[in-house]
Kinemage of the C-alpha trace (Angstrom):
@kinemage 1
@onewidth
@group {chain A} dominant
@subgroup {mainchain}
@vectorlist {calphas} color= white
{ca unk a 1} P 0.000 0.000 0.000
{ca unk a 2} L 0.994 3.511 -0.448
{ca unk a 3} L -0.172 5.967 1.712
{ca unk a 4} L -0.333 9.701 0.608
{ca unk a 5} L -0.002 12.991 3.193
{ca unk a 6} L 1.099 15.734 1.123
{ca unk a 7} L 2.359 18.436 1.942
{ca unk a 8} L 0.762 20.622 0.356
{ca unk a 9} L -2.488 20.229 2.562
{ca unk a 10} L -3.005 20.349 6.281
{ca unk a 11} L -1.570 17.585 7.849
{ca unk a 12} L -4.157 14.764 9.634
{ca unk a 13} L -5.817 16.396 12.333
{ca unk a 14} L -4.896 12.736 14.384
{ca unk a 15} L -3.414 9.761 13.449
{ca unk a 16} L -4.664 8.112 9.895
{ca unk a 17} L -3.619 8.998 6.892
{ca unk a 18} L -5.251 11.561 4.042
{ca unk a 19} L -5.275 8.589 1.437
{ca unk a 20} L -4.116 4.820 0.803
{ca unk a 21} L -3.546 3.788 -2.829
{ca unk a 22} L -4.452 0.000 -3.200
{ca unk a 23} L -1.596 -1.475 -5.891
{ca unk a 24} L -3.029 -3.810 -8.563
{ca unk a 25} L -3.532 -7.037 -8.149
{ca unk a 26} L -5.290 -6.549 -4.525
{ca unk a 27} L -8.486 -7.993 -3.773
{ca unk a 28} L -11.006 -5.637 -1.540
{ca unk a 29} L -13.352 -6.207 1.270
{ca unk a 30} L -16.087 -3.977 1.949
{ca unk a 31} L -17.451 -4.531 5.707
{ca unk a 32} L -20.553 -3.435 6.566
{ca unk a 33} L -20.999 -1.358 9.387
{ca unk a 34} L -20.561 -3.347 12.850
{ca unk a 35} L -22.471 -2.529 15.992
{ca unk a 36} L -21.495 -3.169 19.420
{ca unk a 37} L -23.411 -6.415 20.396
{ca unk a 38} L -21.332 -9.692 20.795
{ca unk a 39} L -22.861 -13.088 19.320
{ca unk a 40} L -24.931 -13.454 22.759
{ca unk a 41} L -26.717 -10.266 22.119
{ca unk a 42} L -24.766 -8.597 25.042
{ca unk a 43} L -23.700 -5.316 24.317
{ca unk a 44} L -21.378 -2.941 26.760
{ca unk a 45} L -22.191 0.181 28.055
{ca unk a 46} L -18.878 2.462 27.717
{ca unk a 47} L -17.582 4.112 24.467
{ca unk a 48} L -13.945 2.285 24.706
{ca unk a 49} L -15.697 -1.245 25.265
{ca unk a 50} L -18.043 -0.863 22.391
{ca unk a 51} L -15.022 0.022 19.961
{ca unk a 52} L -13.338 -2.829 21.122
{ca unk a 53} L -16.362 -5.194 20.249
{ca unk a 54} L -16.917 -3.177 17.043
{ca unk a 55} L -13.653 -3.455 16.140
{ca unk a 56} L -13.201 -6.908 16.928
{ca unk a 57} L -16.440 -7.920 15.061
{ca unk a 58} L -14.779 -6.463 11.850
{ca unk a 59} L -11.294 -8.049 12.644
{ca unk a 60} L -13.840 -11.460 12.540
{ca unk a 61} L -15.212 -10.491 9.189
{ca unk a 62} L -11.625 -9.944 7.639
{ca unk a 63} L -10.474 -13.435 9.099
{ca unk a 64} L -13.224 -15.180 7.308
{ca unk a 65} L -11.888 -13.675 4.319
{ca unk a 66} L -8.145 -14.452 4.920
{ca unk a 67} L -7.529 -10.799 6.557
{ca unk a 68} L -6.588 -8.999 8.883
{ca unk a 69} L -6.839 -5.444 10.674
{ca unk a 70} L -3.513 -4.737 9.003
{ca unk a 71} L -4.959 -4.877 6.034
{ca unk a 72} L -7.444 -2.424 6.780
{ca unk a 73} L -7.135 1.120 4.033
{ca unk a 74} L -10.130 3.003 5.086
{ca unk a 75} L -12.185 3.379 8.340
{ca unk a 76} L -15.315 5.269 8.905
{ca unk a 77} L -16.266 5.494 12.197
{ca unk a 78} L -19.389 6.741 13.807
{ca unk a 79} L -20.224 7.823 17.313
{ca unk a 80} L -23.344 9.768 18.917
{ca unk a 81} L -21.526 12.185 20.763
{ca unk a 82} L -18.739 14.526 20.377
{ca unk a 83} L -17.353 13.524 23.911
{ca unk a 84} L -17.263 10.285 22.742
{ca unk a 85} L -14.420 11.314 20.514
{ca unk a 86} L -11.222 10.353 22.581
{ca unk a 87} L -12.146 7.105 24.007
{ca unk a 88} L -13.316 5.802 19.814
{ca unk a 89} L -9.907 7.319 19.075
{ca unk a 90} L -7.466 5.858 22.055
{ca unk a 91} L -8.804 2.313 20.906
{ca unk a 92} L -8.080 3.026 17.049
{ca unk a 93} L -4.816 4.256 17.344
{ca unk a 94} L -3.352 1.214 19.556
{ca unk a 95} L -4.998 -1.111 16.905
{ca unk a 96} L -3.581 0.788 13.988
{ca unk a 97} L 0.037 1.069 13.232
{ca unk a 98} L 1.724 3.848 11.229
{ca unk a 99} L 1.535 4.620 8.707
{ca unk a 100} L -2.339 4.928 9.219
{ca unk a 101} L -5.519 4.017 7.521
{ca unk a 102} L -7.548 6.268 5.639
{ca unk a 103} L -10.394 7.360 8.720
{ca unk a 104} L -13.398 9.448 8.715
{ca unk a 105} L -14.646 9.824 11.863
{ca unk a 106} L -18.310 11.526 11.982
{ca unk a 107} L -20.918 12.299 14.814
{ca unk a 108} L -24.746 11.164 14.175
{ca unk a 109} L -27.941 11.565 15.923
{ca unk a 110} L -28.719 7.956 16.243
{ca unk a 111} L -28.414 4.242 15.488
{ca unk a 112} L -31.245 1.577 15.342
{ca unk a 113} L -31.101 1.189 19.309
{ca unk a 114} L -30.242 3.887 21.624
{ca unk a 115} L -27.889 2.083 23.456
{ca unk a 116} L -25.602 1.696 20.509
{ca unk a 117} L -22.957 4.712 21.130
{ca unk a 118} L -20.175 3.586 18.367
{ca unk a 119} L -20.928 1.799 14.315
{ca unk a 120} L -17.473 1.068 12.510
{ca unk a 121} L -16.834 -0.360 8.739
{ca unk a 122} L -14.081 -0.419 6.944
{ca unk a 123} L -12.222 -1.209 3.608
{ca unk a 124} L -9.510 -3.998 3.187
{ca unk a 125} L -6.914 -5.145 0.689
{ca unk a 126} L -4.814 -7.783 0.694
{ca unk a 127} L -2.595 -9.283 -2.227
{ca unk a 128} L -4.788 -12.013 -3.981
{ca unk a 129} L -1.660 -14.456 -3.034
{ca unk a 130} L -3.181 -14.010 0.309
{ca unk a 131} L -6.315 -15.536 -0.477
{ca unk a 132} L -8.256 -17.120 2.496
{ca unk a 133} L -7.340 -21.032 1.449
{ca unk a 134} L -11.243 -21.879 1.363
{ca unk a 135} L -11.869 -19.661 -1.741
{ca unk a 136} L -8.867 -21.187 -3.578
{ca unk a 137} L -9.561 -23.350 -6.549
């Protein structure tokens, strides 16, 4: 991957990166946005735990497809509240390595269910040599 944070613009206002160019020969993965509830429908109360879950939910999406977080090019992340802000962006950044993701980060009014504070989806690429061994011919 190469990512691009020219000079030429403002730098990142955090850690992530203004763009990620995917070389050829990648194959993509476009996860759908993942909510804070575990497989037993439990679903934590505090901002950091419910990026953890959300995050691990899409980390479980990527695996099934041969991935991983590190292959991860774009994030965009939404939470309810503003204050919400540096406990979203504490768990991102020790999950994410430099040089960053691509990340939008935006505030809404609302999910399906109140109690849902945090909704994360990303975009993957990974070489198609590192196909998941299941989809091979």
């Amino acid at each position: 991957m190469k990512h691009h944070t020219p000079t030429t613009i403002r730098a990142p206002f955090a850690r992530y990166s203004h763009g990620v160019e995917v070389p050829p020969d990648h194959r993509l993965l476009l996860c759908s946005g993942q909510l804070a509830i575990g497989p037993d429908d439990a679903i934590p109360e505090d901002v950091e735990a419910q990026t953890e879950l959300c995050f691990a939910n899409v980390a479980a999406i990527l695996d099934a497809a041969g991935m991983g977080l590190r292959d991860v090019v774009r994030i965009n992340a939404y939470v309810t509240d503003r204050a919400y802000l540096p406990d979203y962006m504490k768990v991102r950044d020790r999950l994410f390595g430099d040089p960053a993701p691509a990340s939008t980060l935006m505030i809404v009014s609302g999910f399906a269910r109140e109690v849902f504070k945090v909704e994360i989806e990303v975009i993957a690429a990974a070489p198609a040599s590192a196909q998941n061994k299941e989809d091979a011919p």
